[in-house]
N, C-alpha and C positions, 0 to 999 in steps of 0.2 A: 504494500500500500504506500510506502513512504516514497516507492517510486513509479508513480502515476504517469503513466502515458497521455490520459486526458486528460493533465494540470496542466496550463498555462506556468503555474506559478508552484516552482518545487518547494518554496517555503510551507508554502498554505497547507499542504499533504504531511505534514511535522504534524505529530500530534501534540497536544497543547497539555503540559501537565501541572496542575494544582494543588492544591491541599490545604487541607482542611480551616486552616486559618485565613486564608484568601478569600474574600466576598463575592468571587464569579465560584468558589466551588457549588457543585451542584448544582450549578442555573447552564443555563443552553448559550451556546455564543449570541452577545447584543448585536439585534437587525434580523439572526437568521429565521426561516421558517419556524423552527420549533418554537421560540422564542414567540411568536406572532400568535403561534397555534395553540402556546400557552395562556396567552391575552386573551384570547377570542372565549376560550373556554372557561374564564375565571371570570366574563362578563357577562357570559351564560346562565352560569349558575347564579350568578350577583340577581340576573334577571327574574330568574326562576325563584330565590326567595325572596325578592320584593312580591311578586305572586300569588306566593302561600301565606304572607303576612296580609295582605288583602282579603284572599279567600277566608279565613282565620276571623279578620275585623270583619266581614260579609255575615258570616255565618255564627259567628259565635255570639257570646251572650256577653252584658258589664259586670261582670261582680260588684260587690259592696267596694272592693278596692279600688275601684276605675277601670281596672284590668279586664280587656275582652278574653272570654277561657271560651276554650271547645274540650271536645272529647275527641279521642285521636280516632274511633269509630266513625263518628259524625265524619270527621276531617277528611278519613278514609276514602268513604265514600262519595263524599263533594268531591276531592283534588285527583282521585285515581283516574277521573276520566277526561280529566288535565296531562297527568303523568305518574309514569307506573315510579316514581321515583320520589314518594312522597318522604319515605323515611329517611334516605339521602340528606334530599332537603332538609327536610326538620332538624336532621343532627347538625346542618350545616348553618344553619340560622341558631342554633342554638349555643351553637360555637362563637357565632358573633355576637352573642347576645341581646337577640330579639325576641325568643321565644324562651320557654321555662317547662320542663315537663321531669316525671322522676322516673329514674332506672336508666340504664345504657342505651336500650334497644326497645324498640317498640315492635309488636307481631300484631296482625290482623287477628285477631279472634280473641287473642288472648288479652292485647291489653286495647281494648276499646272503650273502656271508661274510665282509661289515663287521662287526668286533666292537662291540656294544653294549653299555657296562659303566652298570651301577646303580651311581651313588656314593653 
């Protein structure tokens, strides 16, 4: 590989090595495809739990606290026929701290009268 017949440019076919202390380790070279295809994808999902927080204030109820709460049944069944990627979501909204719910993992049957609260 190091000696590419279709490089222009014999430098560029060097591979490039970092470690661990370096702020490009583990990120994709800045400008390339991957890099781009990593943006696109992190503005997807941005999209998709703005969405569910919506759906959520749509459908859910106020508590005494202000707070709009659902039940992740309810939720279930409104957003699946949105996307089969409801639970994704949820953990990933919950990661940024929009939503609030308890246990690790949520299952269709099992915990459908897990409260989901919008903060």
């Amino acid at each position: 590989q190091r000696k590419n017949p279709f490089s222009n440019d014999r430098l560029a076919s060097r591979p490039v090595h970092t470690h661990r202390g370096d702020p490009t380790y583990g990120r994709p070279p800045e400008g390339s495809q991957t890099e781009q295809r990593g943006k696109d994808a992190h503005s997807h999902v941005g999209k998709e739990v703005e969405e569910l927080c919506l759906i959520i204030r749509s459908t859910g109820e106020v508590g005494e606290d202000g707070h709009v709460s659902v039940t992740f049944g309810q939720l279930f069944e409104t957003y699946v026929t949105i996307s089969n990627k409801v639970v994704g979501i949820l953990l990933r909204a919950r990661k940024h701290g929009l939503v609030h719910f308890e246990g690790e993992m949520l299952w269709q049957g099992k915990d459908d009268d897990v409260i989901i609260t919008l903060l």
